[in-house]
DRENLO-846110 format. One line per 10 residues: number of its first residue (from 1); for each residue y, z, x of C-alpha. Coordinates in Angstrom, 3 decimals, padded with zeros to 6 digits, m for minus. Layout:
<nodes>
NUM) Y:Z:X | ... .
</nodes>
This chain:
<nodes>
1) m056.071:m040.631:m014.302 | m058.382:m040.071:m011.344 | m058.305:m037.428:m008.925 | m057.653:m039.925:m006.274 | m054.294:m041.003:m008.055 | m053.847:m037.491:m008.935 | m053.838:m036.374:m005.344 | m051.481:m039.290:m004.502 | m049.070:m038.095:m006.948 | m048.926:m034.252:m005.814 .
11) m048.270:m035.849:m002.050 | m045.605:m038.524:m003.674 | m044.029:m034.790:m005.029 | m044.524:m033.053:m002.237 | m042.965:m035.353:m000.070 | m039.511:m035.433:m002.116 | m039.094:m032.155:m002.504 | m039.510:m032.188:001.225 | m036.945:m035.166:001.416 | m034.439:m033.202:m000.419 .
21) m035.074:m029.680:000.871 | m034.227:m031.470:004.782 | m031.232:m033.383:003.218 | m029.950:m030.120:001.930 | m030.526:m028.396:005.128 | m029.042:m031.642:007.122 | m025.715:m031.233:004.505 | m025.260:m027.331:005.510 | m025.570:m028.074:009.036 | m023.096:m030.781:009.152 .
31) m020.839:m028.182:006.890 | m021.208:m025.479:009.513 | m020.594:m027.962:012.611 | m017.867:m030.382:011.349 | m016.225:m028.933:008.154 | m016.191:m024.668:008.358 | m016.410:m024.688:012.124 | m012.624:m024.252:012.681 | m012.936:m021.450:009.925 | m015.763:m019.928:010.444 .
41) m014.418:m020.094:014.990 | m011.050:m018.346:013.420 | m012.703:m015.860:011.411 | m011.916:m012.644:013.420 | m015.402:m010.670:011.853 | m016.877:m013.517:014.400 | m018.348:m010.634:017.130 | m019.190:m014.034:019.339 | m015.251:m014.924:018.900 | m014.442:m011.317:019.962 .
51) m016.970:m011.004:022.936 | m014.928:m014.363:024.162 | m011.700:m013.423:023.647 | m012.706:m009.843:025.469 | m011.939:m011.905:028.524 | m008.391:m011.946:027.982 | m006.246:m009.477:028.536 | m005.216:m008.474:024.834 | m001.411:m007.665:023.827 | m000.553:m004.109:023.413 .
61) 000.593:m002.573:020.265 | 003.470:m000.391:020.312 | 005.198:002.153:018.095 | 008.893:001.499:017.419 | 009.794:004.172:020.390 | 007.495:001.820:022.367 | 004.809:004.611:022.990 | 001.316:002.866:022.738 | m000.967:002.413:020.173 | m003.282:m000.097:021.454 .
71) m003.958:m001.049:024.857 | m006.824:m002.207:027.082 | m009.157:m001.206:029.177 | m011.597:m003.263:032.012 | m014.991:m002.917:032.211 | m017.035:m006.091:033.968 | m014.194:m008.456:033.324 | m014.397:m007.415:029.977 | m011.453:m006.026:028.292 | m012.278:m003.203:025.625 .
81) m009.338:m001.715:023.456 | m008.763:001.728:023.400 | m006.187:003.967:021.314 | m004.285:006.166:023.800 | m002.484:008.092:020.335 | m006.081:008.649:018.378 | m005.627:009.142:014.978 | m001.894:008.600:014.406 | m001.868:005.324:012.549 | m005.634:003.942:012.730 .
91) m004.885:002.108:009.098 | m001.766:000.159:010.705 | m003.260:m000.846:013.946 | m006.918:m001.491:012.475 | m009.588:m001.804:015.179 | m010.984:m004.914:017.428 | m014.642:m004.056:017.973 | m017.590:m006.920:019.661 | m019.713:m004.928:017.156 | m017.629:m003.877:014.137 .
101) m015.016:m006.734:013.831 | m011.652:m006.664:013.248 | m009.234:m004.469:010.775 | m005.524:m003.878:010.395 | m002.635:m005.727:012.418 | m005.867:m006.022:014.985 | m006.544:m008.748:012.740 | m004.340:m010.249:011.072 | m002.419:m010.933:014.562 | m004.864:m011.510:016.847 .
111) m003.826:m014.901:017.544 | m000.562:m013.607:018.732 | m002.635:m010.302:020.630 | m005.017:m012.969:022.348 | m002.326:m015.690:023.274 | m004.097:m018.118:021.096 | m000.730:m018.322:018.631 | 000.786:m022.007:019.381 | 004.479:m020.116:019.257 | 002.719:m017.385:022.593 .
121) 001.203:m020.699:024.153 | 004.134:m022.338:024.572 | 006.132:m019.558:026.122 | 003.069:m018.761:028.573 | 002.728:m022.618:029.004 | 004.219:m022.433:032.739 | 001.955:m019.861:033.494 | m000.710:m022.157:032.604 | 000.525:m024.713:034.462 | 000.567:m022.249:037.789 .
131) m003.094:m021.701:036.584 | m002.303:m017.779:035.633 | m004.630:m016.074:033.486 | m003.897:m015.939:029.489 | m002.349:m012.696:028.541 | m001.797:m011.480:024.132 | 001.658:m011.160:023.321 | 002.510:m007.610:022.862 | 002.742:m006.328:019.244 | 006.137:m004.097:018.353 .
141) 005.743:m002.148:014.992 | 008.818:m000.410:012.780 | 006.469:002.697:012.503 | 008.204:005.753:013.852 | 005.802:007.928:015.439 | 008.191:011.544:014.372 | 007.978:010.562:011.041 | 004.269:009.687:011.378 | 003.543:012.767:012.794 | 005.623:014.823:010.387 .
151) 003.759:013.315:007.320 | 000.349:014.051:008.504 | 000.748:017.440:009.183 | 002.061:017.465:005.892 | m001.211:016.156:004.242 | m003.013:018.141:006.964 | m001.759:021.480:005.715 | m002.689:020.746:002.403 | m006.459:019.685:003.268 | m006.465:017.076:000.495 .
161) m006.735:013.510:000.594 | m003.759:011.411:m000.328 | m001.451:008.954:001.199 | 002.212:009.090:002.233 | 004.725:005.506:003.037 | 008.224:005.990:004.100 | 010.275:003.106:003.985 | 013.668:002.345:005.442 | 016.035:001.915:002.439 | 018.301:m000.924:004.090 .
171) 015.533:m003.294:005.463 | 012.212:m002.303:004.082 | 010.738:m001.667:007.448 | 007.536:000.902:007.141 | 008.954:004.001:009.056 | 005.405:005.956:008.495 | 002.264:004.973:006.632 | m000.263:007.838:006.245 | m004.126:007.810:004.865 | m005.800:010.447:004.601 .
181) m008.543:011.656:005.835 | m007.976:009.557:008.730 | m010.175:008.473:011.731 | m010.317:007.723:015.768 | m010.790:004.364:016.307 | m012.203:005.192:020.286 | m014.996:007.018:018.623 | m015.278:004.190:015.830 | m018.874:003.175:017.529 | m020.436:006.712:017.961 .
191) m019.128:007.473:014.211 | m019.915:003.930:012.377 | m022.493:005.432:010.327 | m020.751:008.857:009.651 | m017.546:006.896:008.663 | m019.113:004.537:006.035 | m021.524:007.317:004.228 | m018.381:009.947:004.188 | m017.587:010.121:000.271 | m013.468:010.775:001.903 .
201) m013.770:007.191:002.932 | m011.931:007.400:005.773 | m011.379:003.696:006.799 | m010.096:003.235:003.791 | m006.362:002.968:004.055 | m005.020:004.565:001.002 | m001.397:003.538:001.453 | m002.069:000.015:000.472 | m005.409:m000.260:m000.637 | m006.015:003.026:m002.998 .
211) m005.379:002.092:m006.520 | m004.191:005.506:m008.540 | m002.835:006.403:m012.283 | 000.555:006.950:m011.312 | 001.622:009.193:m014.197 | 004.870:010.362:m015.157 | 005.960:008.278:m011.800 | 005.597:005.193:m013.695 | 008.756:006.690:m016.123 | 010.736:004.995:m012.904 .
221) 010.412:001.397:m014.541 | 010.062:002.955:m017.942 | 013.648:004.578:m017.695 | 014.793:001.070:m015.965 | 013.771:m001.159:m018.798 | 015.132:001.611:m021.329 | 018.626:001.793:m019.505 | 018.770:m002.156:m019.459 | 017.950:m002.620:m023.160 | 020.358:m000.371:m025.128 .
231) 019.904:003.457:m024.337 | 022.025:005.407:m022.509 | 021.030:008.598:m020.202 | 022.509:010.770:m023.559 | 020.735:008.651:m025.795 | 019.410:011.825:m028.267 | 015.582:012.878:m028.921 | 014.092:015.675:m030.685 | 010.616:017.270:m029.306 | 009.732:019.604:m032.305 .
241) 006.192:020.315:m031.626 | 005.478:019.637:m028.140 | 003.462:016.184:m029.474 | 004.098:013.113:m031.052 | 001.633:010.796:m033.099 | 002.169:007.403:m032.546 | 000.218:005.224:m034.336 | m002.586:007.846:m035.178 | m003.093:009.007:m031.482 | m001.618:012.167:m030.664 .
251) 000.212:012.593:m027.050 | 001.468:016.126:m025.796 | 003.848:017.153:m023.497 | 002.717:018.837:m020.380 | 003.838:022.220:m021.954 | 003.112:024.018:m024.989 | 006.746:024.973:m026.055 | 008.619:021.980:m027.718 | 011.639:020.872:m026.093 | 013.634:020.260:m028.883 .
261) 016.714:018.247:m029.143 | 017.297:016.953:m025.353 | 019.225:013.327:m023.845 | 017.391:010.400:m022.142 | 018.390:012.094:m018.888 | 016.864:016.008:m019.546 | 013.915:013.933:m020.667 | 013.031:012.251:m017.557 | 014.048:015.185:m015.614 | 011.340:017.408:m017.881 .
271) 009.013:014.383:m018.015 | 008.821:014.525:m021.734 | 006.021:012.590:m022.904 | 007.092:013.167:m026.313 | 010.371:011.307:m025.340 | 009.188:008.368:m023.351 | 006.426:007.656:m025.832 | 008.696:006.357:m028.173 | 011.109:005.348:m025.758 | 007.679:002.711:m024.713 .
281) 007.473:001.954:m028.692 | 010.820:001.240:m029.400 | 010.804:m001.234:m026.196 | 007.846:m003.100:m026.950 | 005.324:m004.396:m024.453 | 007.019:m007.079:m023.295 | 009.690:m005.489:m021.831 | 007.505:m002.851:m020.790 | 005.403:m005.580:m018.907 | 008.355:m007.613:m018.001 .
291) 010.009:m004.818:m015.660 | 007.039:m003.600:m014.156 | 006.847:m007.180:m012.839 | 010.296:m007.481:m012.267 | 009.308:m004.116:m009.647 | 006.543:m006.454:m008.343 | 003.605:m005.291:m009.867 | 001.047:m007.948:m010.562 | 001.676:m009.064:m007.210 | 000.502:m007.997:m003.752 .
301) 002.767:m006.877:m001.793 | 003.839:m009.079:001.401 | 002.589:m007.046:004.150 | 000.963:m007.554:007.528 | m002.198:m006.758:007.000 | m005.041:m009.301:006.025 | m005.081:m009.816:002.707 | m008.117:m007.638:001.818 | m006.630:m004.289:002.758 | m003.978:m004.666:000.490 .
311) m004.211:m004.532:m003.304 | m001.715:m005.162:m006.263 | m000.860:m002.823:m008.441 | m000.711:m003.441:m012.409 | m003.245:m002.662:m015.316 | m006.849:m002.946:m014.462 | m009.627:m003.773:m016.284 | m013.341:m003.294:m015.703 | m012.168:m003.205:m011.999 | m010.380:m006.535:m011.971 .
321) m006.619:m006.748:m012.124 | m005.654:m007.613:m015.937 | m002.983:m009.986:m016.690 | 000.513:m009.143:m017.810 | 000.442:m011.131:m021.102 | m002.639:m009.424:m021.960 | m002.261:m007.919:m024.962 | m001.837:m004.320:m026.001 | m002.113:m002.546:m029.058 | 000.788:000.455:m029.742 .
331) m001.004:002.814:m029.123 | m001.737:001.704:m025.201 | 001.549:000.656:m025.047 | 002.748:004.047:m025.714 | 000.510:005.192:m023.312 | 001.652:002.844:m020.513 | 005.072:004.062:m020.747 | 004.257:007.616:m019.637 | 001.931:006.051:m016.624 | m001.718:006.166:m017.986 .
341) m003.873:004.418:m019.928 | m005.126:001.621:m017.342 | m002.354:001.135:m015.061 | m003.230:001.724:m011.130 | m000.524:001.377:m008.664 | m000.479:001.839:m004.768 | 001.574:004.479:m002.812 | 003.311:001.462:m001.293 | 003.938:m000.156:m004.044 | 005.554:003.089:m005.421 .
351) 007.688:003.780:m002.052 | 009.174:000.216:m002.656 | 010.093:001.373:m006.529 | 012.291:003.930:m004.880 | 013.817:001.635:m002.162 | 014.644:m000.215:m004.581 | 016.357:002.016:m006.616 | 017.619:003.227:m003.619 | 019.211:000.285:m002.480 | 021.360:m000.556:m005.478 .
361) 018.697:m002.667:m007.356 | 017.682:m004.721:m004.066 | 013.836:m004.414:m003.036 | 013.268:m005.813:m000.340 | 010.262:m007.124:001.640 | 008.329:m004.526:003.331 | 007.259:m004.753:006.655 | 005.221:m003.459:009.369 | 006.143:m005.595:012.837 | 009.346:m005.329:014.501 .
371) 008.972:m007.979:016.865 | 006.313:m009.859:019.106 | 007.335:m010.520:022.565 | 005.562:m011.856:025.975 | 004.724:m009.614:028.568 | 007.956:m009.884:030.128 | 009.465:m008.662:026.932 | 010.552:m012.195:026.155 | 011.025:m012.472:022.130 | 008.895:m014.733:020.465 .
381) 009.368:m012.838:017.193 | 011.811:m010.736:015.358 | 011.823:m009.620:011.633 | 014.743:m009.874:009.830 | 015.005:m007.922:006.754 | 014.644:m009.661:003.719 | 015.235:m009.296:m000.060 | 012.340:m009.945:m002.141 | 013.278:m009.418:m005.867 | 015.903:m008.003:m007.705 .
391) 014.877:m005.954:m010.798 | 017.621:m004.117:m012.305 | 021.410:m004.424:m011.433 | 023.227:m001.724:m009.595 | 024.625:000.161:m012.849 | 021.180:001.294:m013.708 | 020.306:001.903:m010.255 | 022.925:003.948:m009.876 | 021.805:006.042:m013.427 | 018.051:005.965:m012.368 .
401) 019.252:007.872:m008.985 | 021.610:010.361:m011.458 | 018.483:011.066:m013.097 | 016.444:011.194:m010.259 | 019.188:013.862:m008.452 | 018.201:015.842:m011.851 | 014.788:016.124:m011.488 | 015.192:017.590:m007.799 | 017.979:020.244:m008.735 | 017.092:021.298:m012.433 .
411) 014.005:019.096:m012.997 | 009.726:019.450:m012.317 | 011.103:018.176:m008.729 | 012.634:021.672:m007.728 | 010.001:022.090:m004.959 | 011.868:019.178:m003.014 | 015.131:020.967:m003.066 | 016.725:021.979:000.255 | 019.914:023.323:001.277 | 019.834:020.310:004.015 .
421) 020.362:017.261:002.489 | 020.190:016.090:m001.708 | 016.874:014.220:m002.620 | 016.597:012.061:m005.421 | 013.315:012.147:m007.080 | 010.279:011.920:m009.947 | 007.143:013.358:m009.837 | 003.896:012.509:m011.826 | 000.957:014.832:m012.584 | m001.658:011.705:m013.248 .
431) m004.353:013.335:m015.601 | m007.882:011.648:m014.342 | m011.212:012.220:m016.131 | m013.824:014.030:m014.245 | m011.213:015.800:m011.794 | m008.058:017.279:m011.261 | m004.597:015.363:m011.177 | m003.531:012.976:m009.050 | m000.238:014.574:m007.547 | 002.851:012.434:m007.241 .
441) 006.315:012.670:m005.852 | 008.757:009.350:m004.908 | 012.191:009.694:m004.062 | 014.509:008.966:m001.493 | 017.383:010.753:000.931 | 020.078:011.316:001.267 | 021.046:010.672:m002.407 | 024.738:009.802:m001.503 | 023.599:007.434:001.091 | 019.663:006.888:001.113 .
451) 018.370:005.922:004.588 | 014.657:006.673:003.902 | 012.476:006.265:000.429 | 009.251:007.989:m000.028 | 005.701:007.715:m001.834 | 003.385:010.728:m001.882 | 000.203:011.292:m004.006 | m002.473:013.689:m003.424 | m005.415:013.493:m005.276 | m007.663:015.763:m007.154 .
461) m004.538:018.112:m007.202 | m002.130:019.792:m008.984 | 001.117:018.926:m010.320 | 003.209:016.065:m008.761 | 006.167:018.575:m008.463 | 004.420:021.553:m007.112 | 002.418:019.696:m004.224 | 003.569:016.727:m003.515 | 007.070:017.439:m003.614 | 007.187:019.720:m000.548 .
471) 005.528:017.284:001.542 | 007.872:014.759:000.236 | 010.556:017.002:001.068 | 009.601:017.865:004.757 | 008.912:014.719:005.641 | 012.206:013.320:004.844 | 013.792:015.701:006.642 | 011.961:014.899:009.912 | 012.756:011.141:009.383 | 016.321:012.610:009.397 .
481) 016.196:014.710:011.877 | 015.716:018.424:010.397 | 013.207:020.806:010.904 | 010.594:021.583:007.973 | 012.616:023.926:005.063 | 010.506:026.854:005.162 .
</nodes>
C-alpha cells in the first residue's frame, strides 16, 4: 500500500469516528430536549426549576395545631423559605434551597407548595382568569408539635444519637418523628459544608432512613409467628446453662445465671435468647420470613417523603436488601429469631409493629399530611386513614400486648413503668461489632385502650430497657397529656 492510500485511509477513519461521535452527541441532545425534558423540568434537584418557581409565592407548611413550619419570605420578588420553628422537625419538612435542592415533604409536594399540582390549578383557576398571581397550596401535617417537642428533649437529655416515631394507633397518622442530631434548615447555607463532613450525619433522617439490628425487638414478630403456629404463652422451656447450641453455634442469654424452667410469656418478658432460639428452629425459616413480611418488611413503607429518604427494612446483604426466599442455614435462622444476624429494620418500621399490635392486628398506612388546602383554607386534600395489611388476627394481638404489659411491670421494660398510665412494651439491646448496643424500646399506651405506639433506639448505648425505655415512657405521657414521671 502507498502512503498516499495510507493517508486516505486514516482520513476515511477519522472521518467516521467523527460521523458517529456527532450522531451520538446529536442522539443525547434530542434525549435531553424531546424525551427527559419533562423529567429532567420536574426534577426538583433542578436549582434553575427552583430559582423559577422562587417567583411564586410557595404554600406554607403547618403543624397539626397549625403553628408554622415553613413559610416565605420576599427578597427582590424572590420568595426564599424560611423555618420560623428551627430545628423541630427539619427531617419532615426537608428544605427548598436555589443552591442545595430539595428534601423532605419540600419535595415530594412541591407541585402542590408551588400551585403547579393540576388538582391546586383548578381550584385557583378563577384566580387565573382575574389574572391573580399563582399562590402553593398550603401543606397541613398530623405531626403534633407537644409530642415533637417532648421526644427531643428526650434524646436531648441523653446526648446520643437515635431516633424516636410516635404513631396514632387508630389511623396511623405520624404524631412525632425525631432524628437525631438534628439541624436548622435557615442556617442550611452557612452550615452546608459542616453538615455533610459531621460523622453524626445530621441530614440524615434516622426515623425512616437509618437501617439498625433491632435485637430482642424483633422477638415482636418472632412471638407472633410462634403464637399463630401452635405455642401458647405457657408453652414450657428450660434454660439450664444460660446458652444453647444450636447447630454447633453457641448463643447466650444476656445474663450469666440460667433461667431455668420458665413459659413462652416469662421468656419474652426476660428476653431469653435461650428460649426464642429454638422457638426460631422449631418454626423454620419460612414462617420466620413469612411474618416478618406479613409486618411489612421487605417493603418500603408508604410514606410522604420521596422515595430516597425512606428505606425498607428486612435482611441485608453486602448493603443491598436480600430477598425473603433467600436461603438460610439453622444456624442464621436461629439467629434471626432473636433480631441479629443480618436483619436491619427502621424505627418506623418498628413503631408500625406496635400499632399494629396495638390495633388488634390492623396496621395501617402511615402518614405524614393531614390535608392540603388553598389559601382560603379550601380542601383540596384530606387523608383518610387506611389499613394496609393485616398480619396476625386479634387473638394473638391481644396475647402479644399480655406479654408486652409483662415486660413493662415484671420484665427488662421496668424503666417504662409509671403510676400514670400502663405501657405495653419490648425492648432490644442490639449487640453491634465495633461499638456499644443499639438501645431499643417499642410499645404503646394506654394498654387497655392504646391511642399512641412508639419506636425508640439509641445507638452506641446501653440496654434497650435501661435507656430507651424512659424516653419511651415520657414521651407517651406528653402525647397524653402528663408531665414527665420523674
Amino acid at each position: 500500500m502507498t502512503p498516499g492510500m495510507e493517508m486516505n485511509s486514516s482520513i476515511r477513519r477519522l472521518f467516521i469516528v467523527s460521523v458517529i461521535l456527532f450522531a451520538s452527541l446529536m442522539a443525547m441532545l434530542g434525549y435531553l430536549q424531546v424525551i427527559a425534558a419533562d423529567s429532567l423540568a420536574e426534577n426538583p434537584q433542578n436549582t434553575r426549576k427552583i430559582y423559577k418557581q422562587m417567583r411564586i409565592e410557595r404554600g406554607l407548611i403547618l403543624a397539626a395545631d397549625r403553628s408554622l413550619l415553613a413559610g416565605n419570605r420576599l427578597e427582590e420578588e424572590l420568595y426564599h423559605r424560611e423555618y420560623p420553628l428551627g430545628d423541630l422537625a427539619p427531617h419532615l419538612t426537608g428544605y427548598s434551597d436555589p443552591t442545595y435542592g430539595q428534601t423532605g415533604i419540600e419535595r415530594s409536594l412541591n407541585s402542590y407548595l408551588t400551585g403547579t399540582a393540576d388538582e391546586v390549578e383548578l381550584v385557583y383557576l378563577f384566580d387565573t382568569l382575574m389574572g391573580k398571581e399563582k399562590r402553593g397550596a398550603d401543606v397541613r401535617l398530623a405531626l403534633d408539635p407537644v409530642i415533637q417537642k417532648a421526644a427531643i428533649s428526650q434524646l436531648q437529655s441523653i446526648g446520643k444519637r437515635g431516633a424516636v416515631v410516635v404513631l396514632d394507633v387508630n389511623t396511623g397518622a405520624v404524631k412525632a418523628m425525631v432524628s437525631a442530631p438534628s439541624y436548622d434548615p435557615n442556617q442550611l447555607v452557612a452550615n452546608w459544608e459542616q453538615l455533610n463532613a459531621d460523622p453524626g450525619a445530621p441530614l440524615l433522617n434516622r426515623a425512616t432512613q437509618g437501617l439498625y439490628t433491632p435485637g430482642s425487638s424483633l422477638k415482636l414478630i418472632t412471638t407472633a409467628a410462634a403464637l399463630e403456629n401452635g405455642f401458647q404463652p405457657d408453652s414450657s422451656f428450660n434454660d439450664e446453662n444460660g446458652n444453647i447450641v444450636i447447630h454447633g453455634n453457641t448463643i447466650n442469654n444476656w445474663r450469666d445465671t440460667p433461667f431455668g424452667r420458665h413459659d413462652l410469656s416469662e421468656a419474652f418478658s426476660q428476653s431469653i435468647n435461650t428460649t426464642f432460639a429454638q422457638v426460631g428452629d422449631r418454626l423454620g425459616q419460612g414462617s420466620l420470613l413469612d411474618y416478618q413480611q406479613r409486618f411489612g418488611l421487605y417493603e418500603k413503607p408508604q410514606l410522604e417523603l420521596p422515595s430516597g429518604e425512606i428505606q425498607a427494612s428486612g435482611r441485608y446483604l453486602d448493603g443491598d436488601l436480600a430477598s425473603p426466599g433467600d436461603p438460610l442455614d439453622p444456624v442464621q435462622n436461629a439467629w434471626l429469631a432473636i433480631g441479629q444476624e443480618n436483619m436491619l429494620v427502621t424505627p418506623l418500621q418498628m413503631a408500625m409493629i406496635a400499632q399494629a399490635i396495638a390495633n388488634e392486628g390492623k396496621m395501617m398506612k402511615p402518614y405524614l399530611v393531614d390535608s392540603i388546602a388553598n389559601h382560603n383554607g379550601v380542601i383540596i386534600r384530606q387523608t383518610r386513614p387506611e389499613q394496609w395489611k393485616d398480619p396476625i388476627s386479634p387473638a394473638t394481638a391481644g396475647q402479644l400486648k399480655e406479654m408486652m404489659i409483662k415486660v413493662v411491670n415484671e420484665g427488662t421494660g421496668s424503666r417504662a413503668r409509671t403510676s400514670l398510665v400502663q405501657i405495653a412494651g419490648k425492648t432490644g439491646t442490639a449487640e453491634i461489632e465495633g461499638s456499644g448496643p443499639n438501645a431499643w424500646f417499642v410499645g404503646f399506651a394506654p394498654a387497655d385502650s392504646p391511642r399512641f405506639a412508639i419506636a425508640v433506639v439509641v445507638e452506641d448505648s446501653d440496654s434497650g430497657g435501661g435507656i430507651s425505655g424512659p424516653v419511651a415512657r415520657d414521651t407517651l405521657l406528653a402525647a397524653l397529656g402528663y408531665g414527665p414521671d420523674n
